[in-house]
Each structure stands twice: as structure tokens, then as C-alpha cells.
Backbone as CSV, one residue per row, in Angstrom:
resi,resn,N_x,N_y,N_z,CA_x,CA_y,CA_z,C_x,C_y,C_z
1,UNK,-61.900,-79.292,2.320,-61.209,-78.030,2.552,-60.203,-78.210,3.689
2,UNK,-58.878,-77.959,3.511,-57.743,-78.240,4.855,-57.806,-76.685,5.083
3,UNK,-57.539,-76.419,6.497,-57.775,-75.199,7.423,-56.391,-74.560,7.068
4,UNK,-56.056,-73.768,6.789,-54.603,-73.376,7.066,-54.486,-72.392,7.894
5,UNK,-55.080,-71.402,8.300,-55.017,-70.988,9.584,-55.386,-70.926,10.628
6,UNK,-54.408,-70.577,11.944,-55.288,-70.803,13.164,-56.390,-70.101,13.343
7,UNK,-56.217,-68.934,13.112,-57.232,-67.915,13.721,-58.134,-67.769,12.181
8,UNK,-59.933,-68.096,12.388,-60.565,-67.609,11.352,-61.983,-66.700,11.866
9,UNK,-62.084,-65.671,11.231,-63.072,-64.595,11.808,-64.428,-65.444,11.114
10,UNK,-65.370,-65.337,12.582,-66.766,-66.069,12.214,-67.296,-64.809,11.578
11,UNK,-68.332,-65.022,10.968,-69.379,-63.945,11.324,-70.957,-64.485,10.971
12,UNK,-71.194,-63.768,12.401,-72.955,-64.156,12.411,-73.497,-63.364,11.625
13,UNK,-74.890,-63.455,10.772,-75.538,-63.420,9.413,-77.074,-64.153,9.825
14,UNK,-77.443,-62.855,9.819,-79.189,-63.306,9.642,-79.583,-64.539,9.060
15,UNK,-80.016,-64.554,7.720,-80.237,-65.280,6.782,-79.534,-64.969,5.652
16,UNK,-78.651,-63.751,5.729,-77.994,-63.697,3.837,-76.478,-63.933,3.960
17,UNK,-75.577,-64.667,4.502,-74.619,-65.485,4.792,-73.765,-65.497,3.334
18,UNK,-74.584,-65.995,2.652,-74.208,-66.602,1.436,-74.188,-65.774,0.293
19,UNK,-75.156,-64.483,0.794,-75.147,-63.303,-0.012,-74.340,-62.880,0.084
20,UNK,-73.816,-61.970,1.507,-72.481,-61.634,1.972,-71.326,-62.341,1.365
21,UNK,-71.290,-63.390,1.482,-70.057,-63.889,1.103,-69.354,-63.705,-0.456
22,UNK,-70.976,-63.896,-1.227,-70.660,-63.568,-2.720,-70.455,-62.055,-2.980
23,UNK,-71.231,-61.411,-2.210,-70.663,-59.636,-2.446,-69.176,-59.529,-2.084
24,UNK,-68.711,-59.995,-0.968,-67.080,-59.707,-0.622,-66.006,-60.618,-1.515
25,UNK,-65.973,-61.829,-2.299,-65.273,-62.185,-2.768,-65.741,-61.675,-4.345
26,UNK,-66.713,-60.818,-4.889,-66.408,-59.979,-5.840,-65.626,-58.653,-5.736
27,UNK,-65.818,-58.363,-4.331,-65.478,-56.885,-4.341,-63.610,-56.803,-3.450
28,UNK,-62.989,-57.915,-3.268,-62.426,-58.384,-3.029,-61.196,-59.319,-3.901
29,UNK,-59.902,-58.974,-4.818,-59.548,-59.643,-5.498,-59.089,-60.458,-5.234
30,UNK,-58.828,-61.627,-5.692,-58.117,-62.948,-4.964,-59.010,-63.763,-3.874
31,UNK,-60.075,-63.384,-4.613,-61.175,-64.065,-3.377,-61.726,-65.228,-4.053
32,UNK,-62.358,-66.113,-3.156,-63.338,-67.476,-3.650,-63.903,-67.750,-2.667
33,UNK,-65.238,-68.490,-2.992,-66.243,-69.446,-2.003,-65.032,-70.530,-2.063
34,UNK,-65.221,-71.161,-0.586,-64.144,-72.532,-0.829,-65.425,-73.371,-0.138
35,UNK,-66.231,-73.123,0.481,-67.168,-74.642,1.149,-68.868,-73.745,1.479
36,UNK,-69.734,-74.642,1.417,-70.944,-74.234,1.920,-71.522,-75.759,2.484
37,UNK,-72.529,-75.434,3.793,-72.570,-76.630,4.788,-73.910,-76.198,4.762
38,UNK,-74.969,-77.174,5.058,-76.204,-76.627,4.826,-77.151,-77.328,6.490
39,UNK,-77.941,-76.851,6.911,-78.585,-77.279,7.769,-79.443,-78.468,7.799
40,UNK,-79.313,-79.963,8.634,-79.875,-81.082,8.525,-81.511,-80.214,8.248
41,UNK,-81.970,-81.508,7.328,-83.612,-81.448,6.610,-84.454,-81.170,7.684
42,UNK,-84.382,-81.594,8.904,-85.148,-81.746,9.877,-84.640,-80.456,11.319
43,UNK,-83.979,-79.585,10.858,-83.668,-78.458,11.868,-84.919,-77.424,11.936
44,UNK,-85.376,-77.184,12.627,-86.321,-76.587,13.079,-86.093,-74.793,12.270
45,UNK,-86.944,-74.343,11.701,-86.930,-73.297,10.797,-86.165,-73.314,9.696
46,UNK,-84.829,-74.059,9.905,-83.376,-73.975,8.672,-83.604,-74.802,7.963
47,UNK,-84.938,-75.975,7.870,-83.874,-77.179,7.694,-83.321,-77.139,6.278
48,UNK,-82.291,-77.537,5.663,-81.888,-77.764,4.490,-81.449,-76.570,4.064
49,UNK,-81.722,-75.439,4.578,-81.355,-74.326,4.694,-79.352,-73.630,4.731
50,UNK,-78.789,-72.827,3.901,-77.605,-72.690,3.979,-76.955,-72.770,5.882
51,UNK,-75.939,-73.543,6.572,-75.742,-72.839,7.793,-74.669,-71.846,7.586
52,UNK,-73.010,-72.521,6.911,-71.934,-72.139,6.342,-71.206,-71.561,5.328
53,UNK,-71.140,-69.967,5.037,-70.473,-70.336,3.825,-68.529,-70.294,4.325
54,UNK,-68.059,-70.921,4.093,-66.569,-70.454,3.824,-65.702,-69.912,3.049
55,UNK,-65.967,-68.962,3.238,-64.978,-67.670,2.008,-63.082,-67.516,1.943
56,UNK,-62.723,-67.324,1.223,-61.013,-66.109,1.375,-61.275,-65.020,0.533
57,UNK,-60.973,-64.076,1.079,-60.567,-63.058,0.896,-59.001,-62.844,0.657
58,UNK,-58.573,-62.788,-0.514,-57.313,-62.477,-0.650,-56.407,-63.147,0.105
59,UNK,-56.421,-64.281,0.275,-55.748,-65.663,1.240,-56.098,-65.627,2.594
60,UNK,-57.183,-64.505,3.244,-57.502,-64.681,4.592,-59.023,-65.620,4.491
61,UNK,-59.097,-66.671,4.896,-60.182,-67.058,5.361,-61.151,-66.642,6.357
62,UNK,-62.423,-66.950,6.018,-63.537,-66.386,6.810,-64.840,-67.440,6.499
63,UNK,-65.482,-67.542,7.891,-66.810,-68.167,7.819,-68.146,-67.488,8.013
64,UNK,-69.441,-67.938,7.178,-69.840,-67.431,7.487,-71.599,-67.821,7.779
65,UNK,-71.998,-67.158,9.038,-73.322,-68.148,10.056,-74.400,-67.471,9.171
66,UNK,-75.123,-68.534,8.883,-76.938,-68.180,9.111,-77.141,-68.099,10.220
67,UNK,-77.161,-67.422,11.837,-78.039,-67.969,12.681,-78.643,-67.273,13.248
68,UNK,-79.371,-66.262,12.375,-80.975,-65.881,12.949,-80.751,-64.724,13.332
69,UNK,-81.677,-63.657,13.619,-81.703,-62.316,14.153,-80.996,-61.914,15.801
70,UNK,-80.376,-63.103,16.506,-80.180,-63.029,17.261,-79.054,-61.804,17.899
71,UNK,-78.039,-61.748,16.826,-76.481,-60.863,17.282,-76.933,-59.820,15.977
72,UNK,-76.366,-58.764,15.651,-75.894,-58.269,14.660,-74.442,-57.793,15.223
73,UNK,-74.017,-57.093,13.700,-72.744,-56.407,13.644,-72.470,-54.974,14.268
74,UNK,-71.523,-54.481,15.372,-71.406,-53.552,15.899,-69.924,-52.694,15.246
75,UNK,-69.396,-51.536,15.363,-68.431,-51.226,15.241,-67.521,-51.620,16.074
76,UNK,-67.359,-52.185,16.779,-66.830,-52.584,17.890,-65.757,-53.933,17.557
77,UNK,-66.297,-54.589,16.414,-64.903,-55.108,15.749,-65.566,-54.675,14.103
78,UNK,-64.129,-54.691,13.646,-64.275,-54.356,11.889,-62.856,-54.765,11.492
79,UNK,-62.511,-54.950,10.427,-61.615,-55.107,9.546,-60.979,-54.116,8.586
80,UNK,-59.517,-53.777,8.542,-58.262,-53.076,8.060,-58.248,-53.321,6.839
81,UNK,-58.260,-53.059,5.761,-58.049,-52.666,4.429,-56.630,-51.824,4.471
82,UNK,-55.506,-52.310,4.350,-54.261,-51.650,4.165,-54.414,-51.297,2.497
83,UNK,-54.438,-50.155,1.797,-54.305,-49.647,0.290,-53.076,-48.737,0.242
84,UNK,-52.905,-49.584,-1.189,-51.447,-48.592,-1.226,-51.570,-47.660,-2.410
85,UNK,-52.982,-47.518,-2.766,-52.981,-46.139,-3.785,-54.632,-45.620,-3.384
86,UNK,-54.663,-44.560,-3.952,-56.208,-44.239,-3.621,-57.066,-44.671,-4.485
87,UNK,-56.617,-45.247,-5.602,-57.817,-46.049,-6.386,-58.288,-47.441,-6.066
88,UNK,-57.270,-47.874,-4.878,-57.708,-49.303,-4.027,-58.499,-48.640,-3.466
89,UNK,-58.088,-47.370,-2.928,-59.044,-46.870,-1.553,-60.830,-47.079,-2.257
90,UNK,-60.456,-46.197,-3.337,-61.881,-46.077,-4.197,-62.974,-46.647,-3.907
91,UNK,-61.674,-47.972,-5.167,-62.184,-49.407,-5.022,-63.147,-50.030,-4.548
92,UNK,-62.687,-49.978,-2.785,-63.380,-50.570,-1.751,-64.546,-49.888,-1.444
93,UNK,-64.599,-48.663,-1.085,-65.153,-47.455,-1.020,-66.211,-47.571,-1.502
94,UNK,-66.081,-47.458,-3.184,-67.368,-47.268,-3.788,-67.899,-48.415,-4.146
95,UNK,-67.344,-49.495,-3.893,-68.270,-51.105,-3.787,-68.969,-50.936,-2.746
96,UNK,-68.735,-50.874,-1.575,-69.769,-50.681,-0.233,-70.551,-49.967,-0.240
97,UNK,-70.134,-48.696,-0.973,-71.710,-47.711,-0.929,-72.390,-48.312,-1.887
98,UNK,-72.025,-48.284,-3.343,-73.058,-48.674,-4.362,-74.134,-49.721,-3.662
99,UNK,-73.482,-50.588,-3.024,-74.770,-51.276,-2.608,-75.244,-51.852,-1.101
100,UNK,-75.579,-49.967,-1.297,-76.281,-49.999,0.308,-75.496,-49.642,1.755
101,UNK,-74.158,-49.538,0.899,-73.120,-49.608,2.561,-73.427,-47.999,3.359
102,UNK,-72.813,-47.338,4.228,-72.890,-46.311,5.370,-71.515,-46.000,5.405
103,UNK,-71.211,-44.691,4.641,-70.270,-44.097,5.167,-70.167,-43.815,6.555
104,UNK,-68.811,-43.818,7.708,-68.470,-43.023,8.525,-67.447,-42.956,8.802
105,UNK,-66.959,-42.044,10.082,-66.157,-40.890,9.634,-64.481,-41.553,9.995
106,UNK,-62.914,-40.785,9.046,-62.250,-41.364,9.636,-61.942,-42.588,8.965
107,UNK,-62.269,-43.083,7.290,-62.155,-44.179,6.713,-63.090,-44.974,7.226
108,UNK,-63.556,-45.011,7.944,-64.937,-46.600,8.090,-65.582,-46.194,7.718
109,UNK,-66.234,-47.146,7.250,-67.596,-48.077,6.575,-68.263,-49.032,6.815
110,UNK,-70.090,-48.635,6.943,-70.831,-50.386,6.995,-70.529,-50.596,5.440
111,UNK,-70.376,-51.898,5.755,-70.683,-52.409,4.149,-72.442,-52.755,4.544
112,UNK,-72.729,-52.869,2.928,-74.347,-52.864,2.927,-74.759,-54.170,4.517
113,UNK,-74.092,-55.362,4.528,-74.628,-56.005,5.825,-74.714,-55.874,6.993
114,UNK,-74.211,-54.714,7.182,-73.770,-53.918,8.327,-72.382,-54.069,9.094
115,UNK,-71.180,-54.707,8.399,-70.166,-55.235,8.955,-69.047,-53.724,8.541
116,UNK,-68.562,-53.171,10.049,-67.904,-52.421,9.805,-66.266,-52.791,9.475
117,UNK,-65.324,-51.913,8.338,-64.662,-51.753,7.878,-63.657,-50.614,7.556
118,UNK,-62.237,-50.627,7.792,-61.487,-49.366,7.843,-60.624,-49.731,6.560
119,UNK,-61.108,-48.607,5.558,-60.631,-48.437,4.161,-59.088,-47.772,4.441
120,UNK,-57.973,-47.695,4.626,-57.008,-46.940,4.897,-55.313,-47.052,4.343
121,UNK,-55.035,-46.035,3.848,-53.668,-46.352,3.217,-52.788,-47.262,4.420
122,UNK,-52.032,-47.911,3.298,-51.009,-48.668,4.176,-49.867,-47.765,4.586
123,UNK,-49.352,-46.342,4.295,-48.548,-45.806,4.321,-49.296,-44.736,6.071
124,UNK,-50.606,-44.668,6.340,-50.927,-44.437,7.631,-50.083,-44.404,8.984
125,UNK,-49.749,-45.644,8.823,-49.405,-45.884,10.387,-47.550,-45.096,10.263
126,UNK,-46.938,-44.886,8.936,-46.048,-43.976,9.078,-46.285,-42.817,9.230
127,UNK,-47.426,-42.055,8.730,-48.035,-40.567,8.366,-48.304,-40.331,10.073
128,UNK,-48.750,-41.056,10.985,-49.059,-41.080,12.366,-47.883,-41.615,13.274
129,UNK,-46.539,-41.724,12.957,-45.664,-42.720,13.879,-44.332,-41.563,14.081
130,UNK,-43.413,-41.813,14.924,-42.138,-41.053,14.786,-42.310,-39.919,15.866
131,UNK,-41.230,-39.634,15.774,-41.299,-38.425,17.201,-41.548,-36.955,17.100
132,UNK,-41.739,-36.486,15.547,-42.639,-35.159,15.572,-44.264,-35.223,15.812
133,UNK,-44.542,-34.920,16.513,-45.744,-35.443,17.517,-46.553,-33.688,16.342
134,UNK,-45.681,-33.176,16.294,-46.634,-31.667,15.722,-47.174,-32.470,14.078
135,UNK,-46.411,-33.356,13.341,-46.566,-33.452,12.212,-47.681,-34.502,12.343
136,UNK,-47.697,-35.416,13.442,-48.600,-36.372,13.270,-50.208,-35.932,13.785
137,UNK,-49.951,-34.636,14.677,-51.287,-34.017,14.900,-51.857,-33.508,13.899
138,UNK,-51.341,-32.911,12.844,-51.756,-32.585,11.369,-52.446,-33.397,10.502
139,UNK,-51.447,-34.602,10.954,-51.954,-35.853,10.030,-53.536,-36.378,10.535
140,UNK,-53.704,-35.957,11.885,-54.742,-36.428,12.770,-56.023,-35.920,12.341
141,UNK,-55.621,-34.312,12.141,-56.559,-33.198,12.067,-57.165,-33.517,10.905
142,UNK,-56.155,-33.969,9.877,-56.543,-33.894,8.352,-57.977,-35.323,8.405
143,UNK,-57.353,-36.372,9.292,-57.901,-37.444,9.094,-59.603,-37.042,9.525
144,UNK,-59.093,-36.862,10.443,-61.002,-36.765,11.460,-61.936,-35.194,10.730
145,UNK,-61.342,-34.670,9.257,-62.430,-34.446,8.539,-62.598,-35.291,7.401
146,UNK,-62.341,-36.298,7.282,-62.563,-36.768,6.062,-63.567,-38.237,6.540
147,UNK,-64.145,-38.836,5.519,-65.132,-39.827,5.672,-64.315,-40.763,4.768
148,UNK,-64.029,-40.815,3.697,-63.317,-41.197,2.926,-61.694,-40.756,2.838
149,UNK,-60.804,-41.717,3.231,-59.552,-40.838,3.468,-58.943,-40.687,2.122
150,UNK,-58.262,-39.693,1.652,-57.650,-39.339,0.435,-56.522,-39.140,1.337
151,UNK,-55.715,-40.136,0.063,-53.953,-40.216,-0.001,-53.539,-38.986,0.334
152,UNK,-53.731,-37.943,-0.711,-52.875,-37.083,-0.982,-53.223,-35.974,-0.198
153,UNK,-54.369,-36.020,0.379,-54.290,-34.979,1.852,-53.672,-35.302,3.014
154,UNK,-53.877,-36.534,3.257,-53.046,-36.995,4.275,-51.696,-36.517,4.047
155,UNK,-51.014,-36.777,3.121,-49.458,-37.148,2.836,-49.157,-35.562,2.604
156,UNK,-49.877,-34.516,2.317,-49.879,-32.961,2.581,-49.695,-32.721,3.783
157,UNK,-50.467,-33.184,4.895,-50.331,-32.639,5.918,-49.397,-33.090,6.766
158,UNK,-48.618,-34.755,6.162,-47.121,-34.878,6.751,-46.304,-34.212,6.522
159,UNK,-46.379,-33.808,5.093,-45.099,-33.252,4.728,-44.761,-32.153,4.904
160,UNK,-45.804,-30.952,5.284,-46.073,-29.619,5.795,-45.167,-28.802,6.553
């Protein structure tokens, strides 16, 4: 496997690494496993055991750890889903819940492993930008009732 980018997001993973990885490059188009690295025979609890999987997601690479109950996943970092219709939004949406994920509020989501995620139109950061500060408070208001953001409320309350 040659690296092609600098920057690749780890993520630590109990023991289902490899599970994770196969749930996101289904639910994920343009995705593939590209490598899995397994723990020497003789590692104390792992041995032979998955350590690595290496995933892309839609040409972003990602790795991913077996290593033990030690860390979990906080909201405190998560990953951008730019969608440019609401049936991407869906999409994503209702793959994470169906199995097991946590809505919350504002477009995020646990996905079922607990790795948080912001489902959100790509047309956002215009619906929130520019110097009518009254239109983008609308846009604000609209956002922080919704759990799931819908396009077409948002883009109501710009255009208002």
C-alpha cells in the first residue's frame, strides 16, 4: 500500500476495528479495505489477533486500532459529511441509526461505534456566511431544532 497522504485519521477501536471499517466502506461510496496487519502470535492477549485495518473512504484514508478498552470516542473530534442533496443527507443518516447509531442535535451523530459525525449540506457554510447577520440567525434558529438537518428548512429560513 503507498501512503498518499500526509495527514491520516487513526482511530482507536476496542476489539471491532475491522468491523468498523467494513460498516463505513459500505455505507460510504467509493470506499475499500486497502490493508489489514495482524498482531505477532506471541503478543500478549492479541496474539494473531487483527491490530490494523486500513480503510478509504471516498479517497480519504483512515486507520484503524484494535487497542483495547483503553480510549474511547468523544465528541470532541468527529468528521464533516459535506451533502449536496437531502437524500445523501438520508443516506448517511439512516445507515448510522439502522445499526445502532445516536442521534444528536444540530446534524451529529454516533455512528453505532460511537464515533461522532456531522451529516450536513455542503451549501451550509453559505446559508451561515455573508453580512446579513439577521438571515444567518434564522438559519441558526432553524438549525439548533433539528437533529437531522433538512435541506429545505434550512434554505427557507435563508431565503425569508
Amino acid at each position: 500500500m503507498t501512503i498518499t497522504q500526509k495527514i491520516t485519521p487513526f482511530l482507536w477501536f476496542n476489539e471491532n476495528a475491522e468491523e468498523a471499517a467494513e460498516f463505513y466502506v459500505n455505507v460510504f461510496p467509493n470506499s475499500k479495505i486497502l490493508s489489514k496487519h495482524y498482531y505477532p502470535k506471541d503478543f500478549p492477549n492479541l496474539g494473531g489477533k487483527i491490530m490494523t485495518v486500513s480503510f478509504e473512504l471516498n479517497s480519504l484514508q483512515f486507520t484503524a486500532l484494535n487497542g483495547g478498552p483503553r480510549y474511547s470516542f468523544t465528541e470532541a473530534v468527529s468528521f464533516v459529511v459535506n451533502c449536496d442533496t437531502q437524500e445523501e443527507i438520508d443516506h448517511y443518516w439512516d445507515s448510522f441509526l439502522a445499526q445502532g447509531g445516536k442521534e444528536l442535535a444540530c446534524g451529529w451523530i454516533k455512528d453505532p461505534f460511537g464515533l461522532a459525525w456531522q451529516i450536513v449540506p455542503s451549501a451550509l457554510a453559505k446559508y451561515l456566511s455573508g453580512n446579513d447577520k439577521t438571515r444567518s440567525e434564522r438559519v441558526m434558529q432553524a438549525l439548533w431544532g433539528m437533529n437531522k438537518l433538512i435541506i429545505a428548512d434550512l434554505e427557507k429560513a435563508y431565503t425569508q
